[in-house]
N, C-alpha and C positions, 0 to 999 in steps of 0.2 A: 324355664323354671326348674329347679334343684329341689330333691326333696331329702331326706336321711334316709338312709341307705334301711333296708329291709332288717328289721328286729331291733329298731334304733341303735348301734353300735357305730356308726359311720354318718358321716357328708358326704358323699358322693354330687363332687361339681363336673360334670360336662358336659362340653359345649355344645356338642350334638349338632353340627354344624348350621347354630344358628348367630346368623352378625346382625348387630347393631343396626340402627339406624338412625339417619341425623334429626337432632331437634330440632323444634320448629319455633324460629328466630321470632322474636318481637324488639321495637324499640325498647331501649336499656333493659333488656332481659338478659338469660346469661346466654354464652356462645355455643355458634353450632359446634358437634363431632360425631364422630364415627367410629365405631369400635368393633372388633375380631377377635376378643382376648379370648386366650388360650384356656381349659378349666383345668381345677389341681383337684387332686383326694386330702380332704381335712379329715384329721382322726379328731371323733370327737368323745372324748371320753365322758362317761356320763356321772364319775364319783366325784364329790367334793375336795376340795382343796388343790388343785391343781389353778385355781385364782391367783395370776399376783395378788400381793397383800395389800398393796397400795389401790387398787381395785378395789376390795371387797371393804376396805376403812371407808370408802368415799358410798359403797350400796348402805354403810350401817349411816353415814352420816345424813345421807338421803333420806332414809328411811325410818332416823330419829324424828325428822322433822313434817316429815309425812303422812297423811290422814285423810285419805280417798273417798270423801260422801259416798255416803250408800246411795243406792237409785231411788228416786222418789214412791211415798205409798200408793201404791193404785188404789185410787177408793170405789174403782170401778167395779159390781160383781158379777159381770160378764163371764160368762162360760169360759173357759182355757184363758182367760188374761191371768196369770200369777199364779200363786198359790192362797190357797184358803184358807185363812189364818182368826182366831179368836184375841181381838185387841175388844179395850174402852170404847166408848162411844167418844166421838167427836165431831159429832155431826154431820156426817160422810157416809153414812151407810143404815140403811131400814131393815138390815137382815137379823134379826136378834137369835143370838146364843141361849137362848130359854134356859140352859139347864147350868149354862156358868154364872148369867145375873139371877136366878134364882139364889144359887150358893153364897155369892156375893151378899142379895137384899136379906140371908138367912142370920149373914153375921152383923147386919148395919142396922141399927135405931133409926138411923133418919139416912134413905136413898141418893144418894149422890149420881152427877150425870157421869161419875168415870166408872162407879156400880155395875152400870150398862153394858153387856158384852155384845157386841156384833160380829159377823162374820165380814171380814174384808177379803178380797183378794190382796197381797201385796207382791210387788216382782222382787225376787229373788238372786236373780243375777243378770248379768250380764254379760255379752259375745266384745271381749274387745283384741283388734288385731293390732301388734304393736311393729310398725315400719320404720327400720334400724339403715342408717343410712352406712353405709362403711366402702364406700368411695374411696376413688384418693386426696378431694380434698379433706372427709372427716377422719383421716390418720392420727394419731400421736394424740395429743391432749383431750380432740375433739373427742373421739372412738371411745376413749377413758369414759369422758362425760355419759357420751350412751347408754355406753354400758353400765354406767351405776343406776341410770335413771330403769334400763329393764332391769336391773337386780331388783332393786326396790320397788317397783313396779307389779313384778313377779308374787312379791312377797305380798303385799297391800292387794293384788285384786284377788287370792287367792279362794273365797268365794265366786271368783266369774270363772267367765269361758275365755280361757286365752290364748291369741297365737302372737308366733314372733316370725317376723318375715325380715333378713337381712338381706341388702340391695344393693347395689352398684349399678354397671351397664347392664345386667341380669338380674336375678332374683332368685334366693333360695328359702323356701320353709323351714327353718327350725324346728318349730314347734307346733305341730298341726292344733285346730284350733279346739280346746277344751283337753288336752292331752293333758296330762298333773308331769311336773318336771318341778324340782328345788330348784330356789333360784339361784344358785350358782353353777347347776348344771347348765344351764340357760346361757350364763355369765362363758361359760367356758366354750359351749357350741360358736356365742358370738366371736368370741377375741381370736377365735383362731379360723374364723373369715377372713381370708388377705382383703388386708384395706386400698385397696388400688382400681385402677381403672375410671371411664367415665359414670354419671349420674342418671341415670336416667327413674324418676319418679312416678313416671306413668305406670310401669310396669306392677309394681307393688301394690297400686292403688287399684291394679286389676283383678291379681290375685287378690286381695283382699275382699274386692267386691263378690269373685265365684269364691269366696270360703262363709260369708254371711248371708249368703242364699236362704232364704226361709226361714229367717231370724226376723222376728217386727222390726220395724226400723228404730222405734224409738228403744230397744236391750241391744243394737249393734251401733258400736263407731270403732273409728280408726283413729290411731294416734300414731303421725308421722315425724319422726326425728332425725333433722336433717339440717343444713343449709339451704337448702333448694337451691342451689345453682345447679340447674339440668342443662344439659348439653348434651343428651343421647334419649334419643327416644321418641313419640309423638308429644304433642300438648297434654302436660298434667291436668289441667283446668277441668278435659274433658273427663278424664277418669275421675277426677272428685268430687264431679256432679255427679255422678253414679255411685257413690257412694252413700250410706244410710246416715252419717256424720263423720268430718273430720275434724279433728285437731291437730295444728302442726305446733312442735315445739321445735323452735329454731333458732340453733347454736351461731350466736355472731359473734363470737370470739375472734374469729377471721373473715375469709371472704365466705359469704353471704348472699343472697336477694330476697331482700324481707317482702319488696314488693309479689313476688311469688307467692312466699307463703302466706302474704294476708290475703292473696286472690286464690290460691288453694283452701283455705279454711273459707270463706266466703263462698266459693262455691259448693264446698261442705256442708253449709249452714254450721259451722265449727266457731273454734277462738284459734287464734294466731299469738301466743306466746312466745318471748323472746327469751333466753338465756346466754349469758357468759360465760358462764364455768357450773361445776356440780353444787352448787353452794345457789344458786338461783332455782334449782329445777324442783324441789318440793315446793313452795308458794307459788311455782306456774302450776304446777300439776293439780294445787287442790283447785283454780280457778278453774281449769279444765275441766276438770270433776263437777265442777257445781252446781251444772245444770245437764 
């Protein structure tokens, strides 16, 4: 695993003399391989505007269309679930705000049940890691896709905790997880990832699983963006069961294995959304979201 170099000024990829290992074959799954790829140093510059422009038209386009559900209200008042927050009564909660529905019944002639102030807990954010596939099959159009979908992404969860993990036969952190980055500093760490080598999806799904460590399960998922043709690595299946939730959004523009990724979100407890091009991926994302 790769992490940004000390003081975030850098990528620092090397290989630390760790190789690959072969996937683990099933009927019409994708194929085995083997990988020993050599690591580079990516400068990652962390100012704005160093985006192709054709990039950043495709994160505005996404993210016109865009509109990420917030997390459900916990109506639960459990000690440490959420934050403790003064809403209306809605039938959800016996803790009464004495001193706001006072104020409230001070101004009203005839009592109303939204008068009623209670104390809820409501969750507030959420831990989600975002797994950027930049392989060699998702080069050229797919990568494009990706990448608009974390621009926009970046922007819309920008109340959560968020990391970005980009993956190939290895795996590097971007963006550790809760860390504040603009999204096209993001945009830029990504694109200048070399898009090559084999797939291997386990690995990410690992990392991800030690960076939501002591997150409840139900404020942490993962959101995997790929093809899922793996060919390096052991079985994803098993890393995705360890995970808190996934969802894969996955690019069939080309070659593909949906059957993976609807057996990687399934054993998520996740959704398996499909997309063709950056023009599909806001209407999967808000299904994503919506629960």
């Amino acid at each position: 695993m790769y992490e940004t170099a000390a003081g975030g000024a850098g990528l620092v990829l090397s290989a630390g003399g760790r190789s690959g290992t072969a996937a683990v074959g099933r009927p019409g799954g994708s194929a085995l391989g083997t990988t020993d790829e050599p690591a580079e140093l990516v400068t990652a510059l962390r100012a704005e505007g160093v985006v192709d422009p054709e990039i950043r038209e495709r994160v505005r386009q996404v993210a016109r269309r865009l509109s990420v559900p917030r997390p459900p209200r916990d109506r639960r008042s459990r000690r440490g679930v959420g934050e403790l927050t003064s809403v209306p009564w809605s039938g959800g909660s016996d803790e009464l705000d004495l001193e706001r529905t006072l104020e409230a019944m001070a101004g009203a002639a005839v009592l109303e049940p939204e008068d009623v102030v209670v104390r809820e807990r409501r969750r507030r954010s959420r831990s989600v890691v975002l797994a950027v596939d930049v392989s060699g099959s998702m080069r050229g159009e797919r990568v494009r896709t990706a990448a608009a979908t974390v621009g926009a992404l970046a922007g819309e969860l920008s109340r959560d905790r968020v990391a970005v993990i980009a993956f190939w036969s290895d795996a590097a952190v971007l963006v550790p997880l809760g860390e504040t980055m603009a999204p096209m500093a993001v945009l830029d760490l990504l694109l200048r990832v070399p898009t090559e080598g084999l797939t291997n999806v386990s690995f990410p799904l690992e990392v991800a699983t030690r960076m939501l460590a002591g997150v409840p399960s139900r404020d942490a998922r993962v959101l995997l963006l790929s093809d899922c043709v793996h060919n390096a690595g052991p079985d994803p299946r098993v890393a995705a069961a360890r995970v808190p939730r996934l969802d894969v959004l996955l690019d069939v523009s080309g070659e593909k294995d949906v059957e993976l990724g609807q057996e990687l979100a399934a054993a998520g407890r996740g959704r398996c959304r499909p997309v063709r091009d950056h023009r599909e991926v806001a209407a999967a994302l808000e299904r994503i979201f919506a629960d």
